[in-house]
DRENPA-10802 format. One line per 4 residues: number of its first residue (from 0); for each residue x, y, z of N, C-alpha, C, O. Coordinates in steps of 0.02 Angstrom, whole numbers. Layout:
<sites>
NUM = X/Y/Z/X/Y/Z/X/Y/Z/X/Y/Z; ...
</sites>
This chain:
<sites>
0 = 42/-59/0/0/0/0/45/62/0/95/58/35; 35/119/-33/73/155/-42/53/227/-21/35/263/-67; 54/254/45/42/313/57/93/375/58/68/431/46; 158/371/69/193/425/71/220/451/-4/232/511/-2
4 = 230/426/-54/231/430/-122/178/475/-152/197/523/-186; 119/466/-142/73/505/-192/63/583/-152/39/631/-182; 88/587/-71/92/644/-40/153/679/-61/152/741/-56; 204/651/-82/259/676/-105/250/690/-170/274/746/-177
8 = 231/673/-216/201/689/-284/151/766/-276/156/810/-318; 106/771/-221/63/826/-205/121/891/-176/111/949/-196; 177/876/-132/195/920/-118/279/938/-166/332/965/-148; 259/911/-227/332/922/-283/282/975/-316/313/1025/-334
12 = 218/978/-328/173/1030/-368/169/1102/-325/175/1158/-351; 154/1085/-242/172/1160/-220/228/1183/-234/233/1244/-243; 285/1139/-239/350/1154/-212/371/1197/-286/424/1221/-305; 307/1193/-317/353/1247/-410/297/1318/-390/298/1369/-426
16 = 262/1314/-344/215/1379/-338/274/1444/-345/335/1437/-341; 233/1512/-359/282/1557/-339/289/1577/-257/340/1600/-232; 251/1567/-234/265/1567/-161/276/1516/-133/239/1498/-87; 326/1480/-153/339/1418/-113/361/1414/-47/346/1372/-5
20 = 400/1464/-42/424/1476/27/364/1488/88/368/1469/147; 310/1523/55/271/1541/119/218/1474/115/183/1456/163; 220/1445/57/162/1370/69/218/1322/108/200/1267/129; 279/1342/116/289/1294/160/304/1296/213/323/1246/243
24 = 296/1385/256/312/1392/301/228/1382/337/216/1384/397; 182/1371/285/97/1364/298/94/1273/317/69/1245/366; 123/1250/272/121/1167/252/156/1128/344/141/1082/382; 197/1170/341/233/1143/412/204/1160/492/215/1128/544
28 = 156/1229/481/117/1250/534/69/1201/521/83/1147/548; 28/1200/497/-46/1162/485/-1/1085/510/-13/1066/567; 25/1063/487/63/995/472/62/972/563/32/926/591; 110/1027/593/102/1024/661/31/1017/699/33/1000/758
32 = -31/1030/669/-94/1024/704/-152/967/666/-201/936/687; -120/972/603/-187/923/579/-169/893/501/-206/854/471; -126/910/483/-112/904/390/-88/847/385/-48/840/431; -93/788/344/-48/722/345/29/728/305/56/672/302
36 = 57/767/283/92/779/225/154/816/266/142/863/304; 199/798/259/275/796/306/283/856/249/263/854/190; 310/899/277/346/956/257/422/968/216/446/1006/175; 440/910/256/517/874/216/494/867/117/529/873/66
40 = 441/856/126/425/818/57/403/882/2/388/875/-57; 407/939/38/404/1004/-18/457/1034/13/454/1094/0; 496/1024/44/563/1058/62/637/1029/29/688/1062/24; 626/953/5/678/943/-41/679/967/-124/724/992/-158
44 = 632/956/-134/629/978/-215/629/1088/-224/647/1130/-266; 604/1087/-172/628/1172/-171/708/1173/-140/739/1219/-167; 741/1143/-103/803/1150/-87/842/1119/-153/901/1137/-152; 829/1086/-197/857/1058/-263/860/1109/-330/899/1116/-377
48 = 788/1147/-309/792/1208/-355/840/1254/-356/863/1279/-407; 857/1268/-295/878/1328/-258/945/1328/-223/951/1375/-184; 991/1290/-227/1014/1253/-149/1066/1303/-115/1111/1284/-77; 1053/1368/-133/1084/1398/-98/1026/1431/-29/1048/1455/23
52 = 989/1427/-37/921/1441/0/894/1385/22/837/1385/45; 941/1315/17/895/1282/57/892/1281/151/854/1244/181; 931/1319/181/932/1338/234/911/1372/245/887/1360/301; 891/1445/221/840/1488/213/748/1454/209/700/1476/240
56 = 751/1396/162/705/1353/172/692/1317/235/633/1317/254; 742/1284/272/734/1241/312/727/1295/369/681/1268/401; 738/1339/394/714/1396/451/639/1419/429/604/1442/475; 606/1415/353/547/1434/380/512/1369/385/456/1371/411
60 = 530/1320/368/495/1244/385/487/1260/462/434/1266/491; 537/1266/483/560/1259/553/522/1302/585/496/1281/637; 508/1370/564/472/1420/611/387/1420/598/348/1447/637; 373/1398/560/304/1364/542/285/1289/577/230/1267/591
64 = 336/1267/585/312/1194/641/302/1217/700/248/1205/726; 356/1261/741/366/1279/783/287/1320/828/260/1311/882; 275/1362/774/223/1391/819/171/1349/787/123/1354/824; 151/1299/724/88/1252/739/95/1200/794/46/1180/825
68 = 175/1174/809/162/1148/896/124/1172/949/76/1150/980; 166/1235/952/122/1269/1013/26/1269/1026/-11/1264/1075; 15/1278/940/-52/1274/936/-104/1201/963/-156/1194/995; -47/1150/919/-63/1085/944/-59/1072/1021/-102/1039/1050
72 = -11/1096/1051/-5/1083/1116/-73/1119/1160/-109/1086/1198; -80/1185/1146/-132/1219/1172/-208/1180/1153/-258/1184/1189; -202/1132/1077/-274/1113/1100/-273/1051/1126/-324/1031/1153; -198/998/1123/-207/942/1179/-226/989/1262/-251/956/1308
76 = -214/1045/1271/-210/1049/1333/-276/1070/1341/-305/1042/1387; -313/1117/1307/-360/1158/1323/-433/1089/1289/-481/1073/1324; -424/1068/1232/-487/1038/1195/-467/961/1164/-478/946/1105; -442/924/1202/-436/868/1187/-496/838/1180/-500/798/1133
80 = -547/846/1215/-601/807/1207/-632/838/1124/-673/806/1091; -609/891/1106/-644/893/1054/-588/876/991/-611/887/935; -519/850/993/-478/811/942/-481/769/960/-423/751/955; -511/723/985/-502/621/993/-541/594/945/-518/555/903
84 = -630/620/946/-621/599/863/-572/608/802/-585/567/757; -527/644/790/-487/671/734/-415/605/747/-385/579/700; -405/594/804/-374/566/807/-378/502/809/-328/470/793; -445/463/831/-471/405/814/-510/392/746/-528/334/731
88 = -527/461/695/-521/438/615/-447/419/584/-440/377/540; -387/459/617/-349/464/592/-284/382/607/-229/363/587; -336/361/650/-320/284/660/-260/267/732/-226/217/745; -265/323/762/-202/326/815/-220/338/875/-178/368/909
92 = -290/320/911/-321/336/966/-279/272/1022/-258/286/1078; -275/219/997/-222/165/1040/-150/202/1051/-139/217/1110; -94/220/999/-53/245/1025/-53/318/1028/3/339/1044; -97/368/1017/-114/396/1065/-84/404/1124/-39/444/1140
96 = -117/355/1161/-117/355/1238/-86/329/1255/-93/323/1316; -20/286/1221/57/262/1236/89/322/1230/138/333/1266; 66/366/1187/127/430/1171/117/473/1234/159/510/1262; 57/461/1251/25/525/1298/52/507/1368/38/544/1415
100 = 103/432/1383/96/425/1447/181/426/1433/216/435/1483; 213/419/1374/298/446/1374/281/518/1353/320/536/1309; 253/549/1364/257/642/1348/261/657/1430/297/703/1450; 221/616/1479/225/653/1531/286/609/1572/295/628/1630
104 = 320/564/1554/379/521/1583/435/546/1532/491/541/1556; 434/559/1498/501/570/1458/488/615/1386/504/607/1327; 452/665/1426/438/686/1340/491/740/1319/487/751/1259; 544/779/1352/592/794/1292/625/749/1254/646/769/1200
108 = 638/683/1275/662/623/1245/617/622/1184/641/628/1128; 567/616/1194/503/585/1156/511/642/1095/528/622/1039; 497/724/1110/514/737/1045/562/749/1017/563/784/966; 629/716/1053/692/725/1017/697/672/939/734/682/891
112 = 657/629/948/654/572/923/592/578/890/603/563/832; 522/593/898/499/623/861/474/643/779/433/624/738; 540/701/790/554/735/758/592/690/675/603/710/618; 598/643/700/665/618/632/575/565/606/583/526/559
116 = 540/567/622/491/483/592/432/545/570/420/604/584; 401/478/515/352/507/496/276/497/519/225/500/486; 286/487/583/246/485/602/202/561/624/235/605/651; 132/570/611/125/638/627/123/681/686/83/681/733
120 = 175/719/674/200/753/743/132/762/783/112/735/835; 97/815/734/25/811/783/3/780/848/-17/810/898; 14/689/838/14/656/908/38/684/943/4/704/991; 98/700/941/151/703/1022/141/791/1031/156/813/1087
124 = 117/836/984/97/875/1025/40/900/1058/37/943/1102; -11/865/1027/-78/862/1057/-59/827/1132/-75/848/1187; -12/758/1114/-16/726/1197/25/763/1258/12/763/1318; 78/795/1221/128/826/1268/40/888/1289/1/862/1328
128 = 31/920/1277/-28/959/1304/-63/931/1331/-72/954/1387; -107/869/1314/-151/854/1378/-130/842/1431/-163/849/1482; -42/812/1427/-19/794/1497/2/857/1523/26/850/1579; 0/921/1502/36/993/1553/96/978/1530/126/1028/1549
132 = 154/930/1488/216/942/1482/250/1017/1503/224/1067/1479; 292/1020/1535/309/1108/1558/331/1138/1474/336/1100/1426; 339/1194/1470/325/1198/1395/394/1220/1374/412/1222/1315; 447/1242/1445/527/1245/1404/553/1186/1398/612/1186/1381
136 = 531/1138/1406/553/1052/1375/540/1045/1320/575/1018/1277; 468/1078/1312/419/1049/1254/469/1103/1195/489/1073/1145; 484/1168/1201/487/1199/1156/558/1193/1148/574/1230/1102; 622/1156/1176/669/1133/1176/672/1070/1112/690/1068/1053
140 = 642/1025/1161/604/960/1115/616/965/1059/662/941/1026; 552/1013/1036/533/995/971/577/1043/928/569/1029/868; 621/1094/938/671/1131/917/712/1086/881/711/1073/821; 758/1059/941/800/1031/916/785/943/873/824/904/846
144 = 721/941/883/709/874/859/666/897/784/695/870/737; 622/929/767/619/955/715/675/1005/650/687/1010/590; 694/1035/722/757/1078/662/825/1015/642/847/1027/586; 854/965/669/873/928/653/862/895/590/904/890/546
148 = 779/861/587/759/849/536/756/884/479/756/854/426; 754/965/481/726/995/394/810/1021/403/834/1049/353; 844/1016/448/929/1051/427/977/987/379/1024/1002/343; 951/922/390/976/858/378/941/865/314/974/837/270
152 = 882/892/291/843/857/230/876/907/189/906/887/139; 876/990/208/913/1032/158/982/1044/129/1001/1068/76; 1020/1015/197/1098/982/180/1100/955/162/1140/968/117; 1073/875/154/1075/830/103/1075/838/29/1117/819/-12
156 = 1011/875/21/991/892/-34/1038/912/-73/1052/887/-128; 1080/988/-29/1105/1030/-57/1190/1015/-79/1228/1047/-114; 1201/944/-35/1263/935/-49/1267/859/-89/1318/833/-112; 1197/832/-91/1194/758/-152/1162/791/-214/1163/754/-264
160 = 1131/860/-222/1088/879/-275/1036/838/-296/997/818/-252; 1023/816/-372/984/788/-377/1010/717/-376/961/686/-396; 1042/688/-368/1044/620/-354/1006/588/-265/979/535/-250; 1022/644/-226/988/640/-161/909/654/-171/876/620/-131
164 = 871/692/-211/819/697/-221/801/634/-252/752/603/-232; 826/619/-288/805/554/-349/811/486/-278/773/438/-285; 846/487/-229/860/433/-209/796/452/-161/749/413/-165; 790/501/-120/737/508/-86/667/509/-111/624/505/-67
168 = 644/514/-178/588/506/-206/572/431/-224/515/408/-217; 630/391/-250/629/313/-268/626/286/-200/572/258/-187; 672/287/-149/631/263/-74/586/272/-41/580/232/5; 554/308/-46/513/368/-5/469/310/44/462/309/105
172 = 446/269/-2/402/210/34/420/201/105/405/227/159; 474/137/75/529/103/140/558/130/177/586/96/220; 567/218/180/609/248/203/546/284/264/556/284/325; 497/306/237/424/291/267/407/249/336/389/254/395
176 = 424/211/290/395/130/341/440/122/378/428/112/438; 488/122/362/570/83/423/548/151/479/522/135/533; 556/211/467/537/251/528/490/240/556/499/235/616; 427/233/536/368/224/577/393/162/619/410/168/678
180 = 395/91/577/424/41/622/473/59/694/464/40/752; 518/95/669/572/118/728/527/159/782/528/149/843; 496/198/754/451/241/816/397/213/864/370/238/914; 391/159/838/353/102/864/377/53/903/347/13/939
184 = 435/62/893/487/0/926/516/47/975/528/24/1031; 532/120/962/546/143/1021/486/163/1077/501/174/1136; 436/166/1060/366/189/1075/377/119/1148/388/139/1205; 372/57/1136/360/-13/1133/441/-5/1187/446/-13/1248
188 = 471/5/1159/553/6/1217/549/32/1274/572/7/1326; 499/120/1264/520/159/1306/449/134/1368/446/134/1430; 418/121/1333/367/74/1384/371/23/1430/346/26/1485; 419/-50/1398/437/-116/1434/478/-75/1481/457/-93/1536
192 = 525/-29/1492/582/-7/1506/541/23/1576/552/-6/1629; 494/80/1573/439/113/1613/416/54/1675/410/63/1736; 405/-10/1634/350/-14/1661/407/-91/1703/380/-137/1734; 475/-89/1696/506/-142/1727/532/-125/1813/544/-153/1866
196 = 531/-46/1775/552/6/1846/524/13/1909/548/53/1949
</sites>
């Protein structure tokens, strides 16, 4: 089944807009609260265009996640009862509430790590909010665990060109999946580990 491919196909068409820069400093806010579509995935093919700006790119990825966290966090904290449907269409109401119980045991860990899978951030900051996470962890967290990610995708880019694009569009699947798997396995680690203590 192939889901991260045809989202990456959707965000190679913003990524030729003339305002690409600000749909992706939009794509990465929203992304943080509700959007399924990783931001990485219109931030390489504009850093391939451009690659002297792809750091210029990857700071507004970065400052567009940044404050749709906060937003996410404010409605895990303030209106969770009114995102659990969104989050039980979106098929993640079980771990959910694994993420929601390492946000309040270890959650700068949680979004240090995070940050690198494709899994949608959204979870962990809706959960870091319902649990009260203190919010200079949270905004630590996801700093360095998000800016990691779009500084790694625009360096790459900018120093494989298009052969790093070409390799990241032909994997995109497996490269997909092996993270989610890993985030799951650490999800699943950081739990047995919790709960031996």
């Amino acid at each position: 089944m192939k889901i991260f491919g045809p989202m990456y196909e959707r965000a190679l068409l913003w990524a030729k807009h003339p305002r690409a820069p600000w749909l992706l400093a939009g794509l990465s806010f929203i992304e943080a609260i509700f959007f399924p579509v990783p931001p990485e995935t219109m931030l390489a093919p504009m850093s391939l265009a451009q690659p002297k700006r792809a750091f210029r790119f990857a700071s507004l990825s970065l400052l567009g996640s940044m404050l749709g966290m906060f937003v996410g966090y404010a409605i895990g904290h303030f209106a969770i009862e009114l995102a659990m449907p969104f989050i039980e269409k979106m098929g993640y109401a079980a771990q959910f509430e694994d993420i929601k119980r390492q946000a309040a045991e270890n959650g700068f860990w949680l979004l240090l790590i995070a940050g690198f899978t494709p899994v949608p951030f959204k979870i962990f900051t809706l959960a870091s909010g319902a649990v009260g996470m203190p919010l200079l962890p949270f905004f630590f967290g996801a700093l360095i665990g998000r800016g990691k990610r779009v500084y790694l995708v625009a360096g790459a880019i900018r120093l494989g060109g298009e052969r790093a694009e070409a390799r990241l569009r032909s994997h995109i699947e497996p490269v997909g999946w092996a993270a989610m798997v890993l985030m799951v396995g650490l999800i699943a680690w950081l739990w047995l580990r919790n709960g031996a203590a």
